[in-house]
PDB file of N, CA, C and O in Angstrom:
ATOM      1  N   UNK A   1      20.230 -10.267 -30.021  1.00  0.00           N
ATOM      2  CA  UNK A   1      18.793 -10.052 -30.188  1.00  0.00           C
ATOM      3  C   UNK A   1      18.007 -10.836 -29.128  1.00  0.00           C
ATOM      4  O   UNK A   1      17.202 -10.222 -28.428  1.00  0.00           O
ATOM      5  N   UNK A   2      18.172 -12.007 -28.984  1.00  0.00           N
ATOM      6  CA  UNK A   2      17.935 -13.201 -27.902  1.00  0.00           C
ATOM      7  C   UNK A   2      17.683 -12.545 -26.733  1.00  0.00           C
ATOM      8  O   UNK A   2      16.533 -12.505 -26.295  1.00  0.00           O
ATOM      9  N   UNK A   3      18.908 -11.844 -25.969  1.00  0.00           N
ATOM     10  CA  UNK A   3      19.547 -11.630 -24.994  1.00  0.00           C
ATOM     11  C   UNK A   3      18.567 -10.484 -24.788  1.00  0.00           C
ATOM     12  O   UNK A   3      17.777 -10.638 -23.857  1.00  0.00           O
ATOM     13  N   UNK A   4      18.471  -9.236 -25.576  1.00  0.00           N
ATOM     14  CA  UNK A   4      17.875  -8.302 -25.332  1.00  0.00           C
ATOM     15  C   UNK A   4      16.312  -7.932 -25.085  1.00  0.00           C
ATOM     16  O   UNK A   4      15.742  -6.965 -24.582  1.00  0.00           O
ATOM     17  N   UNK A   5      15.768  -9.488 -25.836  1.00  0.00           N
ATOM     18  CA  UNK A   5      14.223  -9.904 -25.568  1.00  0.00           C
ATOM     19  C   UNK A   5      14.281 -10.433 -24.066  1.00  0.00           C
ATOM     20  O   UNK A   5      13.498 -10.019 -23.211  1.00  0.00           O
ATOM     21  N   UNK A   6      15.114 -11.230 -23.850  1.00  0.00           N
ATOM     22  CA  UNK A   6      15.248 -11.704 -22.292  1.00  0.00           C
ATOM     23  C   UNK A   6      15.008 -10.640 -21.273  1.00  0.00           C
ATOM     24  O   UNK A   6      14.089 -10.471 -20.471  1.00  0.00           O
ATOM     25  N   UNK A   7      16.303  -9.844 -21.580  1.00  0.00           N
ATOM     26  CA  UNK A   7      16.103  -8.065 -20.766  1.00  0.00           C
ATOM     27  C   UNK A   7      15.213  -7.772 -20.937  1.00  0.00           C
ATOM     28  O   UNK A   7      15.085  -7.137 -19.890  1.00  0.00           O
ATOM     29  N   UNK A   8      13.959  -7.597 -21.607  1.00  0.00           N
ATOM     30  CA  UNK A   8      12.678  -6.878 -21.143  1.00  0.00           C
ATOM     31  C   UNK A   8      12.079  -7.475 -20.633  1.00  0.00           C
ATOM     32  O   UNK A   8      11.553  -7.181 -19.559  1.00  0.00           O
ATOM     33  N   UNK A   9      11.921  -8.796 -21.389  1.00  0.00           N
ATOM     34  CA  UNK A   9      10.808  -9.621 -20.014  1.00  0.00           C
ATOM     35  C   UNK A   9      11.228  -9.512 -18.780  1.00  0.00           C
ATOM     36  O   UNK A   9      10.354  -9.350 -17.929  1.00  0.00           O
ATOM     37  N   UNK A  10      12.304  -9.555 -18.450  1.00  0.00           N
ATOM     38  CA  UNK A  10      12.997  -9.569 -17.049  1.00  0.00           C
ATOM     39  C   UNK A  10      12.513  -7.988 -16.426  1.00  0.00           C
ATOM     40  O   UNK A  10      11.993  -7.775 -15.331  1.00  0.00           O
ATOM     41  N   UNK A  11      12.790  -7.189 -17.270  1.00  0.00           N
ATOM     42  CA  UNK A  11      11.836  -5.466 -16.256  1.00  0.00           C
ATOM     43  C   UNK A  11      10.673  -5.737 -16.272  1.00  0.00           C
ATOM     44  O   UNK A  11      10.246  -5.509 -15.140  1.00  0.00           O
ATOM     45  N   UNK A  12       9.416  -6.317 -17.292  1.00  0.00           N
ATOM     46  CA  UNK A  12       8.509  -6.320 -17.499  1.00  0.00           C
ATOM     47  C   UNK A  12       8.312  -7.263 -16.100  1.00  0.00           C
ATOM     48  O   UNK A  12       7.786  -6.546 -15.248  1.00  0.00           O
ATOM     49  N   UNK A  13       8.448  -8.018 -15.812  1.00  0.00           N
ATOM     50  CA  UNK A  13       8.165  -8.956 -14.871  1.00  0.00           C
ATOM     51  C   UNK A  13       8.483  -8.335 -13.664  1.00  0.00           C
ATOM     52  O   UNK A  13       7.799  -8.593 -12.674  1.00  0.00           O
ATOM     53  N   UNK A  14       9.842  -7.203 -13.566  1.00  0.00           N
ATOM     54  CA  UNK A  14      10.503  -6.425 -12.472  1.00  0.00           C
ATOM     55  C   UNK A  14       9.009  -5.586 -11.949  1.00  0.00           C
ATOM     56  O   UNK A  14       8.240  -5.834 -11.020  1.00  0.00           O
ATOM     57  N   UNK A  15       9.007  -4.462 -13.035  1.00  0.00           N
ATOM     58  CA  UNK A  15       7.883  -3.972 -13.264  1.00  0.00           C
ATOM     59  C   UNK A  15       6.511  -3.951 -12.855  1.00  0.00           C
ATOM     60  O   UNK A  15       5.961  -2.900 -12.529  1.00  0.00           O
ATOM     61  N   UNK A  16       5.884  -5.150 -12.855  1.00  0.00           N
ATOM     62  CA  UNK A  16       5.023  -5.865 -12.350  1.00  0.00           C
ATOM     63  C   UNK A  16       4.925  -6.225 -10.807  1.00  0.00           C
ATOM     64  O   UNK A  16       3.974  -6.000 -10.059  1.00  0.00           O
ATOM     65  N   UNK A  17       5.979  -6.761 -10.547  1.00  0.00           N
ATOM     66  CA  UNK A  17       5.823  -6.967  -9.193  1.00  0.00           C
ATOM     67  C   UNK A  17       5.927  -6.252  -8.101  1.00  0.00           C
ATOM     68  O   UNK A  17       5.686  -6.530  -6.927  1.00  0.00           O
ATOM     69  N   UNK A  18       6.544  -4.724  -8.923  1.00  0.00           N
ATOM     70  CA  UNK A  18       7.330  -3.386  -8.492  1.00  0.00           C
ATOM     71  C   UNK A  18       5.694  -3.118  -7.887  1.00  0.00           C
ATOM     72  O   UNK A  18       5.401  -3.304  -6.707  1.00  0.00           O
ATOM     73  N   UNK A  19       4.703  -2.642  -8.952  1.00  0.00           N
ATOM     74  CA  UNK A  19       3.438  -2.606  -9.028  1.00  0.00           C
ATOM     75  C   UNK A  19       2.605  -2.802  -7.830  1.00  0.00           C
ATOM     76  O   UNK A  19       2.337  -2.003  -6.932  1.00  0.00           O
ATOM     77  N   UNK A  20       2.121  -4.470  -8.059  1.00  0.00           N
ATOM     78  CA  UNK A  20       1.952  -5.271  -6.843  1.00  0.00           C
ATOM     79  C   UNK A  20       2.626  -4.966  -5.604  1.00  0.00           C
ATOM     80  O   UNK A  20       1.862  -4.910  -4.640  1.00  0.00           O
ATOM     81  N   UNK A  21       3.672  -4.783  -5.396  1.00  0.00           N
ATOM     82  CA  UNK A  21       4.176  -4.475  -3.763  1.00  0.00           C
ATOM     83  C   UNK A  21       3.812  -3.774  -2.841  1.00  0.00           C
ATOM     84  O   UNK A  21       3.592  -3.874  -1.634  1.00  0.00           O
ATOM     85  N   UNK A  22       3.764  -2.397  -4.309  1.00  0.00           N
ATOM     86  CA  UNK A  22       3.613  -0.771  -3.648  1.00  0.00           C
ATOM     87  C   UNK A  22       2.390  -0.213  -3.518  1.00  0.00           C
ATOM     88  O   UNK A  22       2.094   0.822  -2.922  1.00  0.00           O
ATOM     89  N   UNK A  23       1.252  -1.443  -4.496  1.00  0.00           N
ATOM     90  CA  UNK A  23      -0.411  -1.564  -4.040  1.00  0.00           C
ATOM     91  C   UNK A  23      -0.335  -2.336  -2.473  1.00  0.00           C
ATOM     92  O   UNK A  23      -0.834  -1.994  -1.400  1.00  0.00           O
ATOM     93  N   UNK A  24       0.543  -3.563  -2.859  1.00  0.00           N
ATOM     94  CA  UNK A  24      -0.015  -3.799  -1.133  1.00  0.00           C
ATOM     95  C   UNK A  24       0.318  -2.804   0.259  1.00  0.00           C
ATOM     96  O   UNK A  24      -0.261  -2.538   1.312  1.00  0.00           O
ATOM     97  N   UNK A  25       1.667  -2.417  -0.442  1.00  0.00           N
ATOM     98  CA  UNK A  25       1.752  -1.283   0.717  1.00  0.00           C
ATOM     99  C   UNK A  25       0.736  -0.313   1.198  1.00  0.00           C
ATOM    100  O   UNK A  25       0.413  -0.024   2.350  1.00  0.00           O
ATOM    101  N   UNK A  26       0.195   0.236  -0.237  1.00  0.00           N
ATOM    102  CA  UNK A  26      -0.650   1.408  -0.106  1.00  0.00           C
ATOM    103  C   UNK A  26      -2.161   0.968   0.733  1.00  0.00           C
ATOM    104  O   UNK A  26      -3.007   1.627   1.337  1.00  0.00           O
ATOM    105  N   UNK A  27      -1.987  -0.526   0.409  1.00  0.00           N
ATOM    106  CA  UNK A  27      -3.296  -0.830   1.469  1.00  0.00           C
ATOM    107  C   UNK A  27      -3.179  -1.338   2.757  1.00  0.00           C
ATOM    108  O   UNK A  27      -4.140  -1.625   3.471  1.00  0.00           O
ATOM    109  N   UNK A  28      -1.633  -1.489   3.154  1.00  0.00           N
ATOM    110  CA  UNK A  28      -1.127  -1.673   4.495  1.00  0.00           C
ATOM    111  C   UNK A  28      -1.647  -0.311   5.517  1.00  0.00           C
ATOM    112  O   UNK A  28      -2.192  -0.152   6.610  1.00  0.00           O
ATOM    113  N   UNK A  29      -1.002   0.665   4.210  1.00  0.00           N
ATOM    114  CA  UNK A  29      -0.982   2.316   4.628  1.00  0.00           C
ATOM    115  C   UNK A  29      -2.515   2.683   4.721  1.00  0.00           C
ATOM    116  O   UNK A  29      -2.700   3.353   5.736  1.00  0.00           O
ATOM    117  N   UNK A  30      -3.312   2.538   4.230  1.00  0.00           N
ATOM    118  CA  UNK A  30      -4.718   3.153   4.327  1.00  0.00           C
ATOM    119  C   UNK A  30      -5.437   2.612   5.586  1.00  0.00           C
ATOM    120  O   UNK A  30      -6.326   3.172   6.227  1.00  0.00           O
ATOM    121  N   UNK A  31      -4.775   1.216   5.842  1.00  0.00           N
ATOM    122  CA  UNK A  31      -5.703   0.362   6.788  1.00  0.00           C
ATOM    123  C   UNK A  31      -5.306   1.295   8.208  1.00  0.00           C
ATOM    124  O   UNK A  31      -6.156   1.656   9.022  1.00  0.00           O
ATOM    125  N   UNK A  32      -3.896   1.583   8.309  1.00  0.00           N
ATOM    126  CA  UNK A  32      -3.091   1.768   9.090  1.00  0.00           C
ATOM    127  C   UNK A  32      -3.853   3.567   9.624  1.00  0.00           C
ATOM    128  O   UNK A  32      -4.037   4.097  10.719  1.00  0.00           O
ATOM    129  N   UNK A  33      -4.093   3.980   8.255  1.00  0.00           N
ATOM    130  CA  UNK A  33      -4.835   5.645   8.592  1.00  0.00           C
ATOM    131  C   UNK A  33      -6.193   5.350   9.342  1.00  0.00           C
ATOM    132  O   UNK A  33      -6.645   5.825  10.383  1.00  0.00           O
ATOM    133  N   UNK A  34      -6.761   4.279   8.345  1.00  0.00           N
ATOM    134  CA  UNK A  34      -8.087   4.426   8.999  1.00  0.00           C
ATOM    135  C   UNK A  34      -8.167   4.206  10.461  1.00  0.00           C
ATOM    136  O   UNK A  34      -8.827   5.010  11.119  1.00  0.00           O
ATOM    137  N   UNK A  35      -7.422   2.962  11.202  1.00  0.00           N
ATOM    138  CA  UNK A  35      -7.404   2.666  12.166  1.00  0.00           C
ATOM    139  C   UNK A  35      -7.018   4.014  13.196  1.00  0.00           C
ATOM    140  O   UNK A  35      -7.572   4.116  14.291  1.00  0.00           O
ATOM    141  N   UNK A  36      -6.006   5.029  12.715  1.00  0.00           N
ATOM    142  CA  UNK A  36      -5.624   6.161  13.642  1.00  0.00           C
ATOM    143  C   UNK A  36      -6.784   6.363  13.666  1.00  0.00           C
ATOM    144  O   UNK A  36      -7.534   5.901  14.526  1.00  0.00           O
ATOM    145  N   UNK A  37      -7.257   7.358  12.374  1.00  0.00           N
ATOM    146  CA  UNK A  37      -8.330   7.715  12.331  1.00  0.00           C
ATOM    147  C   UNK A  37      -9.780   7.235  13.046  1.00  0.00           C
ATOM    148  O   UNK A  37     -10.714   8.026  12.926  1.00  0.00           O
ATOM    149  N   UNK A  38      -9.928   6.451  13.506  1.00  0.00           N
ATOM    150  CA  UNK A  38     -11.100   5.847  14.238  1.00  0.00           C
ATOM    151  C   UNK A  38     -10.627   5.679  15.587  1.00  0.00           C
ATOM    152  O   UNK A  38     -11.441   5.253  16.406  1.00  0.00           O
ATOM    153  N   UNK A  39      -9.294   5.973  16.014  1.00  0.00           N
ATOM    154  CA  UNK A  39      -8.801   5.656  17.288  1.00  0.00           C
ATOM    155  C   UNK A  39      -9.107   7.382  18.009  1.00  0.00           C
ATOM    156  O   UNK A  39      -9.573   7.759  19.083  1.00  0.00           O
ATOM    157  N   UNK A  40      -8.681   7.954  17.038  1.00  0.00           N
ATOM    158  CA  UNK A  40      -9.156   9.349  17.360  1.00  0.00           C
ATOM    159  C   UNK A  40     -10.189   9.991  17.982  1.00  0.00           C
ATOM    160  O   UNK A  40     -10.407  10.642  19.004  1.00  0.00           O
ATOM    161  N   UNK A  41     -10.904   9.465  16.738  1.00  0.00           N
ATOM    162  CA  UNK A  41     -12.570   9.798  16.684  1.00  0.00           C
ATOM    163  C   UNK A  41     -13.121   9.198  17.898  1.00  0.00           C
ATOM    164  O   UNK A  41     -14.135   9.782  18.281  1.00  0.00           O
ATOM    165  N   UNK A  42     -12.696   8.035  18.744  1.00  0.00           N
ATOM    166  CA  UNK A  42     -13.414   7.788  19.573  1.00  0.00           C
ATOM    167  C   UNK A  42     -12.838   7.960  20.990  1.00  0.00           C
ATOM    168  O   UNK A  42     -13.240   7.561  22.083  1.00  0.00           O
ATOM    169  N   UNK A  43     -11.753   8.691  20.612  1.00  0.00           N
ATOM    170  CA  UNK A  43     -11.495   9.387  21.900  1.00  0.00           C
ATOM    171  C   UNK A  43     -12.175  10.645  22.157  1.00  0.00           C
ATOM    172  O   UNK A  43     -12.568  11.134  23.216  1.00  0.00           O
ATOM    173  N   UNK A  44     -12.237  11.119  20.795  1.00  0.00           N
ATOM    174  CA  UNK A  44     -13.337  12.847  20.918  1.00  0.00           C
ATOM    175  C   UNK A  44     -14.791  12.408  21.437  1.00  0.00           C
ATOM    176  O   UNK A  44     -15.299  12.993  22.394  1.00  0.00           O
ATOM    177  N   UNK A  45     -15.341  11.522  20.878  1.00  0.00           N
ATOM    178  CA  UNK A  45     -16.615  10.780  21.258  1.00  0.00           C
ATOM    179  C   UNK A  45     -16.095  10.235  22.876  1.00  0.00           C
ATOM    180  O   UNK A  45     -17.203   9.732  23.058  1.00  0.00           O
ATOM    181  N   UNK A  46     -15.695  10.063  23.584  1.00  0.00           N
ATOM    182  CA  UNK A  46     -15.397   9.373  24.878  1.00  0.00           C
ATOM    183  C   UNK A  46     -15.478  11.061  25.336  1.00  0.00           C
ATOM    184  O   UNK A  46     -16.454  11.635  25.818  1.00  0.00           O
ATOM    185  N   UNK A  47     -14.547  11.461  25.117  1.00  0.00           N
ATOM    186  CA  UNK A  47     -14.487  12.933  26.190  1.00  0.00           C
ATOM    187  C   UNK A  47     -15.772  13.767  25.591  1.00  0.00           C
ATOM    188  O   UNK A  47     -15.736  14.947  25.940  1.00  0.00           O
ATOM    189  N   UNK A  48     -16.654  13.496  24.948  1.00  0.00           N
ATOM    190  CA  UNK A  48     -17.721  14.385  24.685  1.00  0.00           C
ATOM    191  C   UNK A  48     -18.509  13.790  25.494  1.00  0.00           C
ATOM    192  O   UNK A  48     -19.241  14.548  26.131  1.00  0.00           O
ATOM    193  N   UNK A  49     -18.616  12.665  25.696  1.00  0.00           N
ATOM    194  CA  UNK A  49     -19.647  11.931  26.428  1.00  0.00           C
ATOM    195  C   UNK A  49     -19.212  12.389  28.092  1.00  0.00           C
ATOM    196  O   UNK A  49     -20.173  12.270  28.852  1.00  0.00           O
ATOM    197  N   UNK A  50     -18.344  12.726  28.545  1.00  0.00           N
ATOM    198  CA  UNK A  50     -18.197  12.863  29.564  1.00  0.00           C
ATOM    199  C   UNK A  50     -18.581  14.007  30.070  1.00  0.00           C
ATOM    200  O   UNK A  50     -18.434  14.232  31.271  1.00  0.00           O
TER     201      UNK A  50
END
């Protein structure tokens, strides 16, 4: 019984940090779009200006 309360806290905690990681990723990843994204845009803006 002990043992098997242990095992959940242990996913619950897995779980959690699983969570946390794959948020920070996702905001590694967005930063990472936006930046294309604005690298783009100001190349269309550079050759329009020309």
């Amino acid at each position: 019984m002990g043992r098997w309360r242990m095992l959940r806290q242990v996913v619950r905690r897995r779980r959690r940090w699983l969570e946390s990681h794959s948020r920070r990723n996702m905001h590694i990843y967005t930063i990472r779009k936006l930046d294309i994204y604005r690298r783009r845009h100001s190349l269309l803006f550079s050759q329009w200006i020309e």
